[in-house]
N, C-alpha and C positions, 0 to 999 in steps of 0.2 A: 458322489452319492451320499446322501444324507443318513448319518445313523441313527439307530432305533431310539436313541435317545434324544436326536435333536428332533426327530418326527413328533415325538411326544412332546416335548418342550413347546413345540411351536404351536400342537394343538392346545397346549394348555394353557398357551397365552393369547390364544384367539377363542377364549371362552367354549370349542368345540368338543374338548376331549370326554369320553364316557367316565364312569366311576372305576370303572375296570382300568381302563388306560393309565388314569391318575394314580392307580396303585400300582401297575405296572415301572411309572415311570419311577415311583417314592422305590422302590425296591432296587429294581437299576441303581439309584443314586448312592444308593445304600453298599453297593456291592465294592470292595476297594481293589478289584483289577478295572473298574469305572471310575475310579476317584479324579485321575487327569481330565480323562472327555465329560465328565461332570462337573468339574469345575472350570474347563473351557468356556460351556456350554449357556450354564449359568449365566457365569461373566457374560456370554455376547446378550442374552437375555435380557440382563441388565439394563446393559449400555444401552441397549435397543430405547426398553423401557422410559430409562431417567430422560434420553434426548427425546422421545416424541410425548414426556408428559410437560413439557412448556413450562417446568420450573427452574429459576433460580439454585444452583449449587446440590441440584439431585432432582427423584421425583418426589420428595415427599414423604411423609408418612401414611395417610391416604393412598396416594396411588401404591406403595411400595406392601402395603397391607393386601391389596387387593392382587397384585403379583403373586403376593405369599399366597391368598386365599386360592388362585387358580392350577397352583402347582401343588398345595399338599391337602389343601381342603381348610374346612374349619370344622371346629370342633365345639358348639357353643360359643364361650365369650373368648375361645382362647385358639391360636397358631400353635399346630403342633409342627415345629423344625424338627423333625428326625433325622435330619443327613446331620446336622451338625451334634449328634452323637458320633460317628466314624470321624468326622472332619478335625476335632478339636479346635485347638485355639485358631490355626489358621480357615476356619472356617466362619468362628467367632468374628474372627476381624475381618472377614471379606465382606460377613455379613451387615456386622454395625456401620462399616464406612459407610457400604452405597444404599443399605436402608434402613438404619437408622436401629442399634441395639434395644432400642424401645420397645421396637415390636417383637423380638426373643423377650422382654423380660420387660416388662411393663406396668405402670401402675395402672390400677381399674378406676379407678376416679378422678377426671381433669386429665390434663397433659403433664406428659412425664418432665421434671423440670432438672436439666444436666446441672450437674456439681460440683465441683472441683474438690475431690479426693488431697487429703494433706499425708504422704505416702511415702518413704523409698522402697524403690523399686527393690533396690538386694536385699532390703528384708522381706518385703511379699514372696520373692523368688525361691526363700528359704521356707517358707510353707508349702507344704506337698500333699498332693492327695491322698487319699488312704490307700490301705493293699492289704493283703492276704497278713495277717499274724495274728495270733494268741496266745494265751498261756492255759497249756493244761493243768491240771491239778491231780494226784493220784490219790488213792486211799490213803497208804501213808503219809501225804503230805509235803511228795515229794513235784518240785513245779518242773516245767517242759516248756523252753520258748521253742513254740512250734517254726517261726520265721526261721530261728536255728538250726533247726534238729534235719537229720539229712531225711531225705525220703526211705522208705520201707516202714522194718517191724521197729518202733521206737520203745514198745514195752509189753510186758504181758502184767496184767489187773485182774484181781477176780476171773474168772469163767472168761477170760478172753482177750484177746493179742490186738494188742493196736496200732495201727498202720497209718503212714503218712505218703500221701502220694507222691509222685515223682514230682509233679509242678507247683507242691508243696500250698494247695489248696483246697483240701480236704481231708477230713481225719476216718479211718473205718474199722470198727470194730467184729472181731470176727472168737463165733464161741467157738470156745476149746473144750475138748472132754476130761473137765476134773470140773468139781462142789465147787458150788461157792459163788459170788457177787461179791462187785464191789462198787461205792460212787466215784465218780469223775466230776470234775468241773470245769468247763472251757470259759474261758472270759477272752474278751475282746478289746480292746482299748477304744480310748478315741483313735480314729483315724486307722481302725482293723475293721475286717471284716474274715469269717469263715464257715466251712462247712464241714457238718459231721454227720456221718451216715453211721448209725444206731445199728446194736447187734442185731435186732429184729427186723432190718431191712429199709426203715424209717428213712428218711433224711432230713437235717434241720441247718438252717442258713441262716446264721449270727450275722446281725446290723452292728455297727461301730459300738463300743458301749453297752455289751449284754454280755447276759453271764447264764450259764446251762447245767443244771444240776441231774444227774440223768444214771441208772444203773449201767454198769458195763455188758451185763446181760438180764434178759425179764426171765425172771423165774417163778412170778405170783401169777394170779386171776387178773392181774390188771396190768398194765404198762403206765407209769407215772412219770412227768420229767416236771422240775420246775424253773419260772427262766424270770427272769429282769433284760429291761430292755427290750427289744424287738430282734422278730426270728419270723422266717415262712418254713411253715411246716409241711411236708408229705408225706403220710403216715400210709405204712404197709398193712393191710387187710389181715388182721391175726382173729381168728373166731373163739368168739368167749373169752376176749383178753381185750376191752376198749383202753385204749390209748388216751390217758388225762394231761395237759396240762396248768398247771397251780402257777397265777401269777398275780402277786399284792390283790389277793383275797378274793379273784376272781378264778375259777374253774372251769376248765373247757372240756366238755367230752368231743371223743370223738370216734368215729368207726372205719375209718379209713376215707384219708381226703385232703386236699389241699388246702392250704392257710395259712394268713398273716395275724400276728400279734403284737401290737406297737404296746407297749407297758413302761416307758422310760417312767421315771419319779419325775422327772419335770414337765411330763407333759399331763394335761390335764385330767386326761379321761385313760381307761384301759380299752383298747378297738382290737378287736375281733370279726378279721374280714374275711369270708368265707368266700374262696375259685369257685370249687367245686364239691361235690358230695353233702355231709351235713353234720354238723357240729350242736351241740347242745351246750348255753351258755350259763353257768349259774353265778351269780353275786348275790350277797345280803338276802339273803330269802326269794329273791326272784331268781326268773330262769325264760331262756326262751329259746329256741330251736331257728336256725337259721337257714336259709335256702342261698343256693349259687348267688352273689353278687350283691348279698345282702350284708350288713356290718351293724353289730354288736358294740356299742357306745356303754360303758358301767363305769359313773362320774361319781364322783368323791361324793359321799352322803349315800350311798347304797343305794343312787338310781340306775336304773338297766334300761335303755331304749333300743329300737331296730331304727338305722339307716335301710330302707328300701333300695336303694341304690347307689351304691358305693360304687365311686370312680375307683377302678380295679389299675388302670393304669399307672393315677395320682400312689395306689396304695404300694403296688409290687415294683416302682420305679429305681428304688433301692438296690431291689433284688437282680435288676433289669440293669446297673450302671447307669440310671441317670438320676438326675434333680428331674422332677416335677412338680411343679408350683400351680398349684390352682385356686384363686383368688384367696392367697393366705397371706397374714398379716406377718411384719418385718418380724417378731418375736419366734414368730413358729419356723419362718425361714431360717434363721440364724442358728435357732437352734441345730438344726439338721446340718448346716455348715460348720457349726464349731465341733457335732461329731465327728465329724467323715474329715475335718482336715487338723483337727487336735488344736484348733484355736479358741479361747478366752474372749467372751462378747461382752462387753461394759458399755451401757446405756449412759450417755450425757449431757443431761436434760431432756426434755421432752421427747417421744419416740414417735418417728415417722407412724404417719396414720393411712389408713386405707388398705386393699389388699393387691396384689403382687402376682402377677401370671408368668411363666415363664417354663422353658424345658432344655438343658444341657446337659452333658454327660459328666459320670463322675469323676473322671479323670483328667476334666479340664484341669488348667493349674488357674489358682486361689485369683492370681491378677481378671483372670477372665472373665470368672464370677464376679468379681468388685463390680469392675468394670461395667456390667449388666446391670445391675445395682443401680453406680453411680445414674446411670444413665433413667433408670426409675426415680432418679430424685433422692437418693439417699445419700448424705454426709456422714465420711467414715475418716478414720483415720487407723494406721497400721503401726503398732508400737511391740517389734518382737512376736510371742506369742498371742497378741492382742489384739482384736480387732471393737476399734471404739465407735458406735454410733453417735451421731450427731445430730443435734434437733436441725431442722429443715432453716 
């Protein structure tokens, strides 16, 4: 008897299956006591595939595009692979042999042209993905490697006792009955990420490379924190007490609501992407109020524009465990990679042009990525801490 999974596979490669079915089956695949009979299943799908599409040494990229398209959908110009966040690497490789890494991670203009990577292998191996660390910072002055510190109460601060959880990815602060505040500052490295949940019930989610200046407990008219780097915020409903963000000279109100904020110094512009509820943006004399799904663009020179539709996927992917790549150029990628795995990007000579679609999870290991890469056409070479691009 055929399982719920092969039933759906099969309609979904006979062009039959409803929109409902197709996400039935993306969840199934997703699920990891399914992981074996999903990738049984796959495979026989496959094989099916490559033999009845009458090519030479596979199906193609064509036919193997259109396989992808009837199992998970399309999404505009781009293949959203979700299994191959649970799957990892060996999912990676199942997928690039029989169709071709191109289509995970591909370039948008012309064909993707493969590379030969100049690489040892035991140095890529010694790049790892990021993970849970940071350093606290106390009033005093006194620092806290969190990755160290065991879980419970690691200190009391101002107006309140701070706690580190048992799986040692989250910090919480809890008010205590004496006067007084005091600031904290979490920082993040490359290749960290963490979460801190604010005395006032808040919670803030540090991206690799950000740093969070924040009271230990609010005791004014207002709730203020200020940050570098990129953080998603979910701010707890406190009346007559709005909750400000300050970041390189842009200002976010808020009244309680979900949100991202990318503000790295190397990236170009400060975004401000609003889930849900409603945020009030002010830079340089201008200001504008944003609605769900909408993003807040304030670019060097004191302009303020609204994106109308911000791909909320592309934005919160981070927060989510994966890469999402949506026609972005080799610069913006790389960057995102040399946060989250703590490697050095050196351009040499010319720098691949055109933009880059792709979706992995963050935990892949560094080779995987390359590899995705290479297969877009891109010349790299791995020197230690280094990863050096190579004109085409």
């Amino acid at each position: 008897m055929m399982s719920r999974i092969e039933q759906l596979m099969e309609r979904c490669m006979r062009d039959e299956a409803t929109e409902e079915e197709r996400k039935e089956l993306l969840e199934l695949l997703q699920l990891s006591e399914n992981e074996a009979e999903a990738q049984r299943v796959i495979g026989i799908a496959l094989e099916n595939a490559a033999t009845s599409g009458g090519m030479e040494g596979g199906m193609g990229e064509e036919r193997g595009a259109r396989v992808l398209e009837t199992i998970y959908g399309r999404d505009g110009a781009r293949l959203r692979i979700q299994v191959i966040v649970r799957w990892g690497l060996a999912a990676a490789v199942l997928l690039s042999v029989v169709w071709g890494a191109s289509l995970l991670f591909r370039k948008e203009e012309g064909l993707p042209v493969v590379a030969r990577a100049e690489q040892r292998k035991d140095t890529i191996r010694a790049i790892l993905p990021g993970r849970n660390k940071a350093l606290l910072t106390l009033a005093s002055g006194k620092v806290i490697a969190l990755d160290d510190a065991k879980g419970g109460t690691i200190a009391d601060d101002g107006n309140a006792e701070i706690v580190k959880s048992g799986e040692g990815s989250a910090l919480s602060y809890r008010a205590l009955k004496k006067d007084g505040s005091a600031f904290n500052t979490i920082s993040t490295p490359r290749g960290g990420q963490y979460q801190v949940n604010l005395a006032d019930g808040s919670k803030v989610w540090l991206n690799a490379s950000s740093t969070l200046l924040y009271p230990t407990t609010f005791t004014g008219k207002d709730r203020t924190v200020e940050l570098k780097g990129e953080a998603y915020f979910q701010i707890a409903r406190k009346a007559g007490a709005p909750f400000f963000v300050k970041v390189n000279g842009v200002k976010v109100e808020v009244l309680g609501t979900g949100f991202n904020v990318n503000a790295y110094d190397d990236e170009p512009a400060v975004k401000t992407t609003l889930v849900d509820g409603a945020v009030r943006v002010v830079a340089e004399g201008h200001q504008l109020v944003l609605k769900p799904g909408q993003q807040a663009v304030a670019e060097g020179g004191g302009g303020l524009r609204v994106e109308p539709d911000a791909d909320l996927e592309e934005v919160l992917a981070w927060k989510n465990g994966t890469f999402d790549f949506n026609r972005l150029d080799i610069e913006t990628i790389m960057r995102q990679i040399s946060r989250w795995y703590d490697v050095d990007i050196v351009y040499e000579g010319a720098r691949p042009v055109g933009h880059f679609s792709g979706m992995i999870g963050r935990n892949t290991p560094i080779a995987t990525v390359l590899k995705l890469l290479e297969y877009g056409g891109v010349h790299f070479r791995v020197t230690g801490q280094k990863i050096v691009i190579m004109p085409n």
